[in-house]
C-alpha positions in Angstrom: 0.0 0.0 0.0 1.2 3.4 -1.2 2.0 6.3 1.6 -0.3 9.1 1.3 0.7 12.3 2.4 -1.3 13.6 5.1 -0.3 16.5 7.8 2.9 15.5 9.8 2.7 15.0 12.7 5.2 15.7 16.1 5.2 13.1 19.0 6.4 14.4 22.4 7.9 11.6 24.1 7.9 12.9 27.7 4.0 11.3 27.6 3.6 10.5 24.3 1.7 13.5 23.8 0.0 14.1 20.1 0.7 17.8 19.2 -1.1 18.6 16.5 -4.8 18.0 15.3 -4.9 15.7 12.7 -3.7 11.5 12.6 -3.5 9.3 9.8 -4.2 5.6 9.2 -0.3 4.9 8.4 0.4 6.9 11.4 -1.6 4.6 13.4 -0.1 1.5 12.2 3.3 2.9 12.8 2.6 4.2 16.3 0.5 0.4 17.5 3.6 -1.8 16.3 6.1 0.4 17.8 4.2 0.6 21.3 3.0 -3.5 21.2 5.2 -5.2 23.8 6.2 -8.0 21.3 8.2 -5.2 19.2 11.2 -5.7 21.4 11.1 -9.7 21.1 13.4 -9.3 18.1 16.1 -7.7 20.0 16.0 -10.0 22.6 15.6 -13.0 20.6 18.9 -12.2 18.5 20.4 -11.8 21.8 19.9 -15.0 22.8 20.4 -16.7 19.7 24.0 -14.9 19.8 24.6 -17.0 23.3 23.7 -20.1 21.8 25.7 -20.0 18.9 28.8 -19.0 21.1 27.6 -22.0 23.1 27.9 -24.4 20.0 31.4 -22.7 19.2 32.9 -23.5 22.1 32.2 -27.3 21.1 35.5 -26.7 18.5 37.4 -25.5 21.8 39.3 -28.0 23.5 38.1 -29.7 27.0 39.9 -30.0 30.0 38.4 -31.5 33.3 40.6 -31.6 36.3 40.0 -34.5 38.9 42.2 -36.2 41.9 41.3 -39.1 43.8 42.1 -41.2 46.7 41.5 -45.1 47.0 42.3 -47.4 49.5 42.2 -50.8 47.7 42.2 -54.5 49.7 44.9 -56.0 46.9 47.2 -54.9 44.6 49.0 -56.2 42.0 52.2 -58.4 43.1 54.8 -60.4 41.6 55.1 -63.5 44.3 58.3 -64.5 42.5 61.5 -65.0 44.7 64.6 -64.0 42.5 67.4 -63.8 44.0 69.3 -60.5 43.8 65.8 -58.6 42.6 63.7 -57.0 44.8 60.4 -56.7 42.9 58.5 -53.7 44.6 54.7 -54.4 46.0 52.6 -51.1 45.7 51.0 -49.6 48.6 47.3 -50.2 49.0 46.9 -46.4 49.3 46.9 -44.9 46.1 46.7 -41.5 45.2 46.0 -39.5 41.7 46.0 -36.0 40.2 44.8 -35.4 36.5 43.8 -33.5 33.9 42.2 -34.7 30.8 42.1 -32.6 27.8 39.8 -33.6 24.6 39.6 -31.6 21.5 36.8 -33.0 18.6 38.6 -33.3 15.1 35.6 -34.4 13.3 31.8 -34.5 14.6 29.9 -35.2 11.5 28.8 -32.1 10.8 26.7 -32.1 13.9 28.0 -28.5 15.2 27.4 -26.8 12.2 23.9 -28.2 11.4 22.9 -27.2 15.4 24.2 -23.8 14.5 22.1 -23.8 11.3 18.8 -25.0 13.3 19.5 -22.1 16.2 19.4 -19.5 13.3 16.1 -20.9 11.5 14.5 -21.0 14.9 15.5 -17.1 15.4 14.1 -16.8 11.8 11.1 -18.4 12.5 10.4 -16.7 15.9 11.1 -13.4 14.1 8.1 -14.6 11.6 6.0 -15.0 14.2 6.8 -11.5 16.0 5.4 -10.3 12.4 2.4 -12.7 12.3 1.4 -10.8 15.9 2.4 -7.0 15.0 0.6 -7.7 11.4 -2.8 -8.7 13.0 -2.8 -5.3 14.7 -3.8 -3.6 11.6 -6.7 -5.1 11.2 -7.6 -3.9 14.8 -6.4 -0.6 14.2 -8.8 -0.6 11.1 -11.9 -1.3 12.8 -11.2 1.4 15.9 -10.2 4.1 12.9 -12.8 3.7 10.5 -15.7 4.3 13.3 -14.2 6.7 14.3 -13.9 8.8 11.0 -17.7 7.5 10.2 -18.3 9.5 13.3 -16.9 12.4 12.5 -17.9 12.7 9.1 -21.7 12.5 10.5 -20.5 15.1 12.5 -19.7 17.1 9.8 -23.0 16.6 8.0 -25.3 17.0 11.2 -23.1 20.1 11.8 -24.4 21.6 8.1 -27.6 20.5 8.4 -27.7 22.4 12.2 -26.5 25.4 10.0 -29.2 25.2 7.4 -32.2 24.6 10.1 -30.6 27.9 12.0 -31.6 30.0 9.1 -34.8 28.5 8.6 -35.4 29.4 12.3 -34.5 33.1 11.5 -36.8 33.0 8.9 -39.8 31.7 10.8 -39.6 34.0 13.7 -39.9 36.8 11.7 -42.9 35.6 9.6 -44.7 34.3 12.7 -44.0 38.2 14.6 -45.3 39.4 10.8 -48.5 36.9 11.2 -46.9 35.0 7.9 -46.5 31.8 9.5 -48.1 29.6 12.2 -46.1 29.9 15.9 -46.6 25.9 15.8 -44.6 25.3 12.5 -42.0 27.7 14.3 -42.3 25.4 17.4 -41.7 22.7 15.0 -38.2 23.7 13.5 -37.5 24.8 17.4 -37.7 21.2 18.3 -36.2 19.8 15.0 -33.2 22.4 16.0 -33.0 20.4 19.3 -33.2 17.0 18.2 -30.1 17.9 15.8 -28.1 19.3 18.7 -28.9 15.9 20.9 -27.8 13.9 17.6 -24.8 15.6 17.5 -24.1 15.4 21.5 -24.5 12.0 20.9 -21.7 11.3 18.1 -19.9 13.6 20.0 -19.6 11.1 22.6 -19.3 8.1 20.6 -16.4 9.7 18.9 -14.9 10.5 22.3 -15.2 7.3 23.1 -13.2 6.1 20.1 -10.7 8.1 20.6 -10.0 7.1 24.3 -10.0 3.5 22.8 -6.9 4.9 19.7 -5.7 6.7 22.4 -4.6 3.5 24.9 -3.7 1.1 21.3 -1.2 4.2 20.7 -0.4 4.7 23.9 -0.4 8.7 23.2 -2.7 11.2 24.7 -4.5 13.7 22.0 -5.1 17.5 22.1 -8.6 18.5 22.3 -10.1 18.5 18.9 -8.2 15.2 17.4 -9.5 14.7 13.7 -8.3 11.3 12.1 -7.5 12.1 8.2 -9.7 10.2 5.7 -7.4 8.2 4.1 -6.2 7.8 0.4 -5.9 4.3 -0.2 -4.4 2.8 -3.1 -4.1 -0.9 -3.3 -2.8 -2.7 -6.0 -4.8 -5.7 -7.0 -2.7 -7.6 -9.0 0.2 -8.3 -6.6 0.8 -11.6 -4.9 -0.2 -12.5 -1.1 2.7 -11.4 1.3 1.7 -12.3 4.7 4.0 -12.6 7.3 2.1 -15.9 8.2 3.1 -17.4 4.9 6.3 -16.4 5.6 6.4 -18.0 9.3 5.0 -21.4 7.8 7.9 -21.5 5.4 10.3 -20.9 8.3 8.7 -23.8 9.8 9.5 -25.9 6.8 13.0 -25.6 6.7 13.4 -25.4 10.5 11.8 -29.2 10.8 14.5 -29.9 7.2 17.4 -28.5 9.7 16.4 -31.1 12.2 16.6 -33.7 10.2 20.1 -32.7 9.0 20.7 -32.8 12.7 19.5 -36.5 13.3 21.5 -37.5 10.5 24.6 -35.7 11.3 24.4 -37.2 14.9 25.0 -41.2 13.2 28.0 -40.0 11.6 31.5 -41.3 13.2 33.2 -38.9 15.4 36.8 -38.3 15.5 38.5 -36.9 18.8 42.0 -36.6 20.1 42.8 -36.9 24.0 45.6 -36.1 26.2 46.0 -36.8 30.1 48.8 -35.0 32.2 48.5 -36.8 35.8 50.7 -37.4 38.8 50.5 -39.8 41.2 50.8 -43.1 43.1 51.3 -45.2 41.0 51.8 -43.4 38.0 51.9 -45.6 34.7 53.9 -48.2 36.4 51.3 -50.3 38.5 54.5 -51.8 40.3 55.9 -48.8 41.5 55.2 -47.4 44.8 56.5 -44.1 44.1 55.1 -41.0 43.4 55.3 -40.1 39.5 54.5 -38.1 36.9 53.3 -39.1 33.7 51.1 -38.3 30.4 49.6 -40.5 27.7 47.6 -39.2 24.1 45.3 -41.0 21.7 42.9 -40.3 19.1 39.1 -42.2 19.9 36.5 -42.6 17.1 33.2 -43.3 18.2 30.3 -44.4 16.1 26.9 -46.2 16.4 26.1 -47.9 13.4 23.4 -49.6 14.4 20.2 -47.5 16.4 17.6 -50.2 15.6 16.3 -47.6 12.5 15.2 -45.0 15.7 17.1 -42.1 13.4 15.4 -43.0 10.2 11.6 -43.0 12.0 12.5 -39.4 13.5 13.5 -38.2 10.1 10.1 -39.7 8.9 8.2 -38.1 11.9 10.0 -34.9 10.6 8.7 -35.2 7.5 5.0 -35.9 8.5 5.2 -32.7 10.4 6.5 -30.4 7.2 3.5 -32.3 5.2 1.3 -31.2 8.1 2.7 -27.4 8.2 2.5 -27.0 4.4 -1.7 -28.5 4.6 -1.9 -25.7 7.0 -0.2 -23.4 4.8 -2.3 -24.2 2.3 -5.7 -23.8 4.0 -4.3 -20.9 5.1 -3.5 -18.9 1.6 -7.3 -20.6 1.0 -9.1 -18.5 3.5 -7.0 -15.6 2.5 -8.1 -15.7 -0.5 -11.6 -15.9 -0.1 -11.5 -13.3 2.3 -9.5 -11.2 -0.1 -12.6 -12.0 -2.8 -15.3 -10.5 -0.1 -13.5 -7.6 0.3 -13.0 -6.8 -3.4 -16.9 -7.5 -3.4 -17.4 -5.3 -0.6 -14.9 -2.7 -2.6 -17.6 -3.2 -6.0 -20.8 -2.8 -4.2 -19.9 0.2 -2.1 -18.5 2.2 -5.0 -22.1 1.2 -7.0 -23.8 2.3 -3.9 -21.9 5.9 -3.8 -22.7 6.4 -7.3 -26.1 5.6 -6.4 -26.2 8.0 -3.4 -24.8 11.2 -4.9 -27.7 11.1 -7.7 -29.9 10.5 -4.2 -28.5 13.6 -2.9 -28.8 15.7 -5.7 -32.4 15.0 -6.0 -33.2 15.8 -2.2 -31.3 18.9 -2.5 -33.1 20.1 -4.8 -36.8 18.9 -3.2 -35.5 20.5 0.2 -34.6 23.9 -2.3 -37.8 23.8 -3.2 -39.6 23.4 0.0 -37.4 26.2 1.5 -39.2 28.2 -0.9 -42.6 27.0 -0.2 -42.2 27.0 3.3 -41.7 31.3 3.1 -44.1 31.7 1.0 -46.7 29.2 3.5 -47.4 27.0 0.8 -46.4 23.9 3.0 -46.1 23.5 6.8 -42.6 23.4 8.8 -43.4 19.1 9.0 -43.4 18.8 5.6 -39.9 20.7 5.2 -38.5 18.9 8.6 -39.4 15.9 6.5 -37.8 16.7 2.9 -34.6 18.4 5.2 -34.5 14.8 7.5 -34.5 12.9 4.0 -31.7 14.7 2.3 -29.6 14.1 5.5 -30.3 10.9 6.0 -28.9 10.9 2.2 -25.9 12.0 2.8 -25.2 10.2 6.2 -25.7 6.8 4.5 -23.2 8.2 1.6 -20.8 8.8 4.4 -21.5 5.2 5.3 -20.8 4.2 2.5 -17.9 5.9 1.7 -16.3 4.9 4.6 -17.0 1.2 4.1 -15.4 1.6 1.1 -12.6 3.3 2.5 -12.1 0.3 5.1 -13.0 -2.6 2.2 -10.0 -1.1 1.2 -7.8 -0.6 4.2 -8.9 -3.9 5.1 -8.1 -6.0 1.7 -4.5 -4.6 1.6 -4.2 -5.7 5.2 -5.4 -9.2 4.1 -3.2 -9.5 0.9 -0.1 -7.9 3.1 0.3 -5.1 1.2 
C-alpha cells in the first residue's frame, strides 16, 4: 500500500503527547507496532540466539576437566616371585591420583554446524512470528479508525444540516412576529433544531469514546479537537499474497529440514584426540610405589552404526510434520483468498452504492430547495420541510457510510493481501 501524504505529525515523548490536530491511518499503524510489547522480542531473541551459537562454538574448543582421587584398595597387584638378587617392589594399598584430561573433537559429523544452522532458522522463524502478531494489529487498528472517522464525518454533516435549520429558524420568527406563518410550525423547526443538537451530542460522545480507545492502542494522549485524516488508499490488486504468516510457515518448513540434518549428522563417526597430564601413586607403572608423573595421548573414534532404525523413524516423523505445516499453509492462503474475494466485493458494491447515493442527494437537494421556498411563501407547513430536510440528510449520512466502508474494504483488503 502506497503512503499518502497527510499533515505530519510531532510526538512528544515525555508522555507521548500528540501535538497537532490531525492522525493518519499509516500513522496509526506505525505508532500500535512500535508501542506493542512483542516489538522488542526481536532484539531480545537475537540476543539470545548470539549466546547459543557462542555455546555451540565452544564445542570446536578443546576440553579440560581436572579431577584427583584417593582409594584405599584390599589388593594390589604383586609379583610372588622370589629372585634372588631382585627385589620386585609391591605397591602400597593407598593410592593417590592428580589429572587432567584434555579432549579436543577433530571431526563430529557435521553435527555442530547443522545445530548452528537450526538455532538460526528457529531465530528466523520466531522473528516470523513477531510479524504474524504485529501484522494482525492492523486489522484492529482498522476497525477502531474507521468508526471513528464515520463519526466524525456524520458530525460534519449533522453540523451543516444544524446550519441550514438555524436559518430557517430566522426566517420563521420573523414571519410568525409578521403573522406569515403559524407559531406551531416555528415550534416545529425549534424542536427539530433540538433533536439535531442531541444527535450531534451523541456522536460527539461516541467519537470521544473512540478516541480514548486509539488513544490507549497508541499509547499517546490527543489534544482537544483530534481529527483522524480520511485516508487515500491505493491498493494494488494484482500483486501476490505477502503475509507474514506465509512467511512463518515456510520458516517452519526448513526449521523441521534442519532437524533432520541434525538426526543424521548425529550417526556420523566422530573423531577426537585426548591427552591426560597426571601425577600420582602409582603413575603408569602399577609396580611402582612411588610418586610419579606421567602423560599419555590418543585419538578415539566413536560411532553407532546400528540405532535399531530409531534415526530414520525421527526423520520420517519430521517429515509428516513439514506435510502437516504445508496443509496448513495451504488452508491458510485458501481462506485468505476468499476473504481477499469478499473484500473486493465489498470494494464493487460500495462504490455502486456511492454512485447511487450522490444522484440521491442531488435529487433531495433540490426537493429541500424547493420546500425552502414554499415553506416562506406558506405553501407547506414546517413538517413537511422537517421531513424533505430529515430525508436529504439521511442521504448524505448513508453516503458517508458508505464511503467509509469503502474506505475500510480497502484498508482492510491490503491488510489481508499484506500489502
Amino acid at each position: 500500500m502506497k503512503k499518502t501524504t497527510f499533515l505530519l505529525i510531532t510526538i512528544f515523548q515525555a508522555g507521548f503527547v500528540y501535538s497537532q490536530s490531525a492522525l493518519s491511518l499509516e500513522e496509526c499503524y506505525t505508532r500500535a507496532i512500535e508501542v506493542h510489547p512483542v516489538s522488542g522480542d526481536n532484539l531480545l531473541l537475537e540476543s539470545m540466539t548470539l549466546l547459543k551459537l557462542q555455546n555451540h562454538n565452544a564445542f570446536y574448543y578443546p576440553q579440560f576437566e581436572l579431577y584427583a582421587q584417593a582409594t584405599y584398595q584390599s589388593d594390589v597387584t604383586s609379583v610372588d616371585v622370589s629372585i634372588p638378587g631382585i627385589d620386585i617392589p609391591k605397591p602400597a594399598n593407598d593410592q593417590y591420583k592428580i589429572a587432567m584430561d584434555i579432549s579436543q573433537v577433530i571431526y563430529d559429523g557435521g553435527l555442530t554446524k547443522s545445530r548452528k544452522q537450526l538455532e538460526k532458522q528457529q531465530l528466523e522463524t520466531a522473528v516470523k512470528q513477531t510479524e504474524v502478531t504485529l501484522h494482525q494489529l492492523k486489522e484492529l487498528v482498522n476497525s477502531v479508525f474507521f468508526s471513528i472517522l464515520l463519526l466524525q464525518e456524520q458530525e460534519k454533516i449533522l453540523n451543516l444540516m444544524t446550519e441550514v435549520l438555524d436559518e430557517r429558524v430566522v426566517v420563521a420568527k420573523s414571519a410568525v412576529k409578521n403573522g406569515v406563518m403559524m407559531e406551531s410550525d416555528l415550534l416545529s423547526l425549534l424542536a427539530e433544531q433540538l433533536k439535531l443538537k442531541q444527535q450531534v451530542t451523541e456522536i460527539n460522545i461516541s467519537k470521544e469514546t473512540g478516541l480514548i480507545v486509539l488513544a490507549e492502542l497508541l499509547e499517546m494522549k490527543f489534544d482537544e479537537g483530534m481529527e483522524l485524516v480520511v485516508p487515500a488508499v491505493d491498493i494494488d490488486r494484482n500483486s501476490d499474497i505477502s503475509r507474514p504468516e506465509i512467511g512463518l510457515y515456510e520458516s517452519q518448513i526448513s526449521q523441521f529440514g534442519l532437524s533432520s540434518d541434525i538426526i543424521r549428522s548425529s550417526r556420523r563417526p566422530k573423531v577426537y584426540a585426548f591427552s591426560q597430564v597426571g601425577y600420582g601413586r602409582p603413575g603408569l607403572n602399577m609396580l611402582s610405589d612411588e610418586f610419579d608423573p606421567y602423560y599419555l595421548v590418543g585419538a578415539r573414534i566413536s560411532w553407532n552404526p546400528f540405532d535399531w532404525k530409531q534415526s530414520k523413524r525421527e526423520r520420517e516423523m519430521l517429515l509428516l510434520k513439514q506435510g502437516q505445516v504445508t496443509n496448513q499453509m495451504e488452508a491458510f492462503t485458501r481462506n485468505v483468498n476468499i476473504e481477499i474475494e469478499r473484500a473486493q466485493s465489498d470494494i464493487r458494491k460500495f462504490e455502486k452504492l456511492i454512485t447511487l447515493d450522490e444522484t440521491i442527494i442531488e435529487m433531495r437537494s433540490r426537493i429541500v430547495l424547493s420546500s425552502t421556498s414554499k415553506l416562506d411563501n406558506g405553501v407547506i407547513n414546517s413538517a413537511d420541510y422537517i421531513s424533505d430536510l430529515n430525508a436529504e440528510k439521511q442521504a448524505r449520512i448513508d453516503k458517508e457510510i458508505h464511503q467509509m466502508k469503502w474506505l475500510k474494504a480497502q484498508a482492510d483488503y491490503a491488510v489481508k493481501k499484506g500489502q
